[in-house]
C-alpha positions as CSV (number, residue, x, y, z in Angstrom):
1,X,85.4,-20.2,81.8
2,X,87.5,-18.8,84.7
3,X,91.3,-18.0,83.1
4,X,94.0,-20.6,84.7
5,X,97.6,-21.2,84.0
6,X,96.1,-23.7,81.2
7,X,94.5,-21.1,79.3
8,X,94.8,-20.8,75.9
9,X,97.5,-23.5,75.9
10,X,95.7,-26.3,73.8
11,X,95.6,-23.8,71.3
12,X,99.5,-23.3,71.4
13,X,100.2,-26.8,71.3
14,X,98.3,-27.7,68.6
15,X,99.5,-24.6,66.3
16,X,103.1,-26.0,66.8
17,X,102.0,-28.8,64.1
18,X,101.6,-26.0,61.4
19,X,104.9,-24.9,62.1
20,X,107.6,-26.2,59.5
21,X,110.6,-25.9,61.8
22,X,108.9,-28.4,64.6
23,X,109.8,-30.9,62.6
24,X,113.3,-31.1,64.9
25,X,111.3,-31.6,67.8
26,X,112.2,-35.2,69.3
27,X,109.1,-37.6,69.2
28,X,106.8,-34.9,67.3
29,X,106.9,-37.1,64.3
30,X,107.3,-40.0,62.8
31,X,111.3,-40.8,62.8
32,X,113.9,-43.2,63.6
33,X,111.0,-46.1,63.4
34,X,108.5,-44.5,65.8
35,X,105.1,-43.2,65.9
36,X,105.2,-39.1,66.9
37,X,102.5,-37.5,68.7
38,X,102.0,-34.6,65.9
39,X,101.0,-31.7,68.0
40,X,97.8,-33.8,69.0
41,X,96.2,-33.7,72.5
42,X,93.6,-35.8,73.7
43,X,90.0,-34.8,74.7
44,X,90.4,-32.9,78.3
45,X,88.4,-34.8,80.7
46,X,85.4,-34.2,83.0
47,X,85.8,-33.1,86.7
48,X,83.5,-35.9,87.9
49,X,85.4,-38.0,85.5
50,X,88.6,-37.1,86.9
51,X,86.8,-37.9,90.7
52,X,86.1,-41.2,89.6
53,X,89.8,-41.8,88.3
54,X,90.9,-40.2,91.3
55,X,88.2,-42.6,93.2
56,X,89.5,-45.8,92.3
57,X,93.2,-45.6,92.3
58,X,93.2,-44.0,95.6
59,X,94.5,-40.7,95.2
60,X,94.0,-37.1,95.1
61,X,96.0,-35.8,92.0
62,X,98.5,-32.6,92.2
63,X,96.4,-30.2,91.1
64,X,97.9,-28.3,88.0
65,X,98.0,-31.8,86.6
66,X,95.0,-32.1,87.3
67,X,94.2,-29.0,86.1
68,X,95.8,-29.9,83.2
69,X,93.2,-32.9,82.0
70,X,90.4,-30.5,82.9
71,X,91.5,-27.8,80.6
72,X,94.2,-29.3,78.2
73,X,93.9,-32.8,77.6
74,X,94.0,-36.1,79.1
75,X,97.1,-36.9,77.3
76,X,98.7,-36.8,74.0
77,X,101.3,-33.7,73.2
78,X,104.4,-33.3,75.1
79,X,107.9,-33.7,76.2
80,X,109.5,-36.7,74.5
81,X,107.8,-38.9,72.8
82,X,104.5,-37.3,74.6
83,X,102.5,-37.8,77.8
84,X,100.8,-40.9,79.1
85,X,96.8,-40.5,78.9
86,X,94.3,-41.2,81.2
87,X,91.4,-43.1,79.7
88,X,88.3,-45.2,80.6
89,X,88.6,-48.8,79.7
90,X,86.9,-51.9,80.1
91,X,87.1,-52.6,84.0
92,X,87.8,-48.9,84.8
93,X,90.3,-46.1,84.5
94,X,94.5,-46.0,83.8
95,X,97.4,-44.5,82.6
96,X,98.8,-46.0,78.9
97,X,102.2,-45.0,78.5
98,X,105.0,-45.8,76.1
99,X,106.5,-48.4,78.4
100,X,103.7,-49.6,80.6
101,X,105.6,-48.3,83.1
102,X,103.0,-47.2,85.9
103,X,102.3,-49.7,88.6
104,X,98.6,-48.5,89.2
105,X,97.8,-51.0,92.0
106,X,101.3,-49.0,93.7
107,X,99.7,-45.6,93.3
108,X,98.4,-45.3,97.2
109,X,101.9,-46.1,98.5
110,X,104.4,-43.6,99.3
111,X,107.0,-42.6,97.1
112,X,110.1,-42.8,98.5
113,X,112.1,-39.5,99.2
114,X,116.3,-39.4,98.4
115,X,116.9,-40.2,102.0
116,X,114.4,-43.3,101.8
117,X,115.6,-44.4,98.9
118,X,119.2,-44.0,99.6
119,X,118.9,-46.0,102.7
120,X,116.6,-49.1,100.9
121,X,119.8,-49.3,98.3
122,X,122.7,-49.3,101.3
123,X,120.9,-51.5,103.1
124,X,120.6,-54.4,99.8
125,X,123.9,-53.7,99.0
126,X,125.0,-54.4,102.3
127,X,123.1,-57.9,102.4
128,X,125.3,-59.3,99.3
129,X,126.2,-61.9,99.9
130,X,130.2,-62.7,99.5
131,X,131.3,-66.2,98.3
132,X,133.5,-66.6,101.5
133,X,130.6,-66.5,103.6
134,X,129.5,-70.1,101.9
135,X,130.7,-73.9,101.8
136,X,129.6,-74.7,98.3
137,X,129.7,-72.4,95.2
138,X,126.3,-73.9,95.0
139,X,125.2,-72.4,98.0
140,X,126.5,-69.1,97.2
141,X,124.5,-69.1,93.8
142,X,121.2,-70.0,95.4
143,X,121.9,-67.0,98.0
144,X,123.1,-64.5,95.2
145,X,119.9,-65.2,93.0
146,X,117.7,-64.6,96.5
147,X,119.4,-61.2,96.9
148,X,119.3,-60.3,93.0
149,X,115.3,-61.0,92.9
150,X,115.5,-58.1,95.9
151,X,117.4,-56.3,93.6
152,X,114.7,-56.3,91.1
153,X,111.9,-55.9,93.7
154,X,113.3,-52.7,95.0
155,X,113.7,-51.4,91.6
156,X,110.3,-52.1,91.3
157,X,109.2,-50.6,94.3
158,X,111.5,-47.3,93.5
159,X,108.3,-46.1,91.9
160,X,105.5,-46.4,94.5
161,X,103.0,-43.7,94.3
162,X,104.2,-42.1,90.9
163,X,102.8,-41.7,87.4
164,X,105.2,-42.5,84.7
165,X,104.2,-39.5,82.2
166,X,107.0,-39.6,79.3
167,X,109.7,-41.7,77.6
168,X,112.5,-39.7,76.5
169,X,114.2,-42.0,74.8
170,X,117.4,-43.9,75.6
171,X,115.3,-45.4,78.7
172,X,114.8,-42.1,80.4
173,X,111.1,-42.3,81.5
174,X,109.3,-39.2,83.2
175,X,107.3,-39.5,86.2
176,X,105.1,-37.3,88.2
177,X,104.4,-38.2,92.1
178,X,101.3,-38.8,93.5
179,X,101.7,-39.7,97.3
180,X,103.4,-38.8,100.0
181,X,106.1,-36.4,100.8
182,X,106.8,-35.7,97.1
183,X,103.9,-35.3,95.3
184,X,103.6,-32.9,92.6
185,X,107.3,-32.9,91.8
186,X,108.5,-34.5,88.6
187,X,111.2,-37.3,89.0
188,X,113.4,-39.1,85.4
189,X,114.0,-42.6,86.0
190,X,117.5,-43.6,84.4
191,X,118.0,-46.7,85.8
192,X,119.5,-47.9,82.6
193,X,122.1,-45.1,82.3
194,X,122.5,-43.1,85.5
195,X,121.3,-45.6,88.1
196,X,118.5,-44.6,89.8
197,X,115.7,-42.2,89.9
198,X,116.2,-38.4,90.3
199,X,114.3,-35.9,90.6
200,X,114.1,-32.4,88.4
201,X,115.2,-29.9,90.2
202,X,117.0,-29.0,93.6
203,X,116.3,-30.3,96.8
204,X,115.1,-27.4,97.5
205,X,113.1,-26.1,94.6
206,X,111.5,-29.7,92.9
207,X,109.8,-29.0,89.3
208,X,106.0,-29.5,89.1
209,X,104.0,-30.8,85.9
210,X,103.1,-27.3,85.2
211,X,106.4,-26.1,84.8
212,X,107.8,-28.9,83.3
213,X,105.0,-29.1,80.7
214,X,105.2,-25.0,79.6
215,X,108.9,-25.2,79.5
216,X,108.7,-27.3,77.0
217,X,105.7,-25.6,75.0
218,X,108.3,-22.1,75.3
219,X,111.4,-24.7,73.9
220,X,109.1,-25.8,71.1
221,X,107.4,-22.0,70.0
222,X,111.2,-21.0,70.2
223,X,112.6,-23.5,68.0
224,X,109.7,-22.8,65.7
């Protein structure tokens, strides 16, 4: 088998579970009332059976992820509470993650960059509507209720054409871009702390799945 950045790293990953001091290592095992991942990766995948995921959702996946469930696994071990896997099921392939997060039927459509999403959120916030603006306080509910089921449609939309990969705890959810002018750069979602998704990284420098994923097999060989 021709060496790539995934070789050998299976092996790592699952020799971390032998490794009494991994036992700190958030969402490796079973604390606080969850259910850890334990070192364990899936089966990796087949290439035609990634083409046939890849076939029905649409997309064309960045490739040291996709490198990743050739060689590694389709899902399993990893940052937080682990990854989301790619499986097979009854009426075709998808992602199962902690949160059911991923909007598959989304996964064709853009992600929004900074400046798109920075302009969707100005531009709601700007259509708020103010209770002077209305005869009745009746009237103004009905119009605020409008505007707040935008509010939750745009949050919704915030994460066209991404992959949500990880839970982190505390509602911090991982994702990894598919389409458009971000793909292949990983993005946390902390609408419930920080408002809003960010990506990992600089503007200038965005952090792939590759070097997300290693970094963190380094952190855990280190702490072990």
């Amino acid at each position: 088998m021709k060496a790539t950045i995934w070789s050998g790293v299976r092996e790592r990953v699952e020799a971390l579970a032998h490794r009494d001091r991994t036992w700190d290592v958030l969402g490796a095992w079973d604390r606080y009332g969850g259910t850890g991942h334990h070192f364990r990766l899936a089966a990796p995948l087949s290439e035609p059976e990634v083409t046939e995921a890849e076939t029905q959702w649409g997309v064309s996946l960045p490739e040291d992820y996709r490198g990743f469930l050739l060689d590694v696994g389709a899902g399993g071990a990893g940052p937080g509470y682990g990854l989301s896997t790619l499986h097979r099921t009854g009426t075709g392939w998808e992602w199962t993650d902690v949160g059911g997060e991923t909007r598959h039927e989304a996964l064709t459509v853009a992600f929004p960059t900074s400046e798109e999403r920075a302009r969707r959120l100005a531009e709601h916030e700007d259509r708020e509507p103010r209770r002077s603006g209305f005869a009745t306080r009746e009237a103004f509910e009905a119009a605020y209720r409008v505007w707040r089921d935008a509010d939750d449609e745009l949050f919704e939309t915030s994460s066209d054409g991404a992959v949500c990969l990880s839970h982190e705890g505390c509602g911090h959810f991982l994702w990894l871009v598919v389409t458009g002018p971000e793909r292949g750069s990983m993005w946390v979602d902390g609408f419930s702390a920080e408002g809003g998704f960010r990506p990992l990284g600089t503007p200038h420098e965005r952090v792939g799945f590759a070097d997300w994923y290693l970094e963190w097999v380094i952190r855990c060989e280190t702490a072990a």
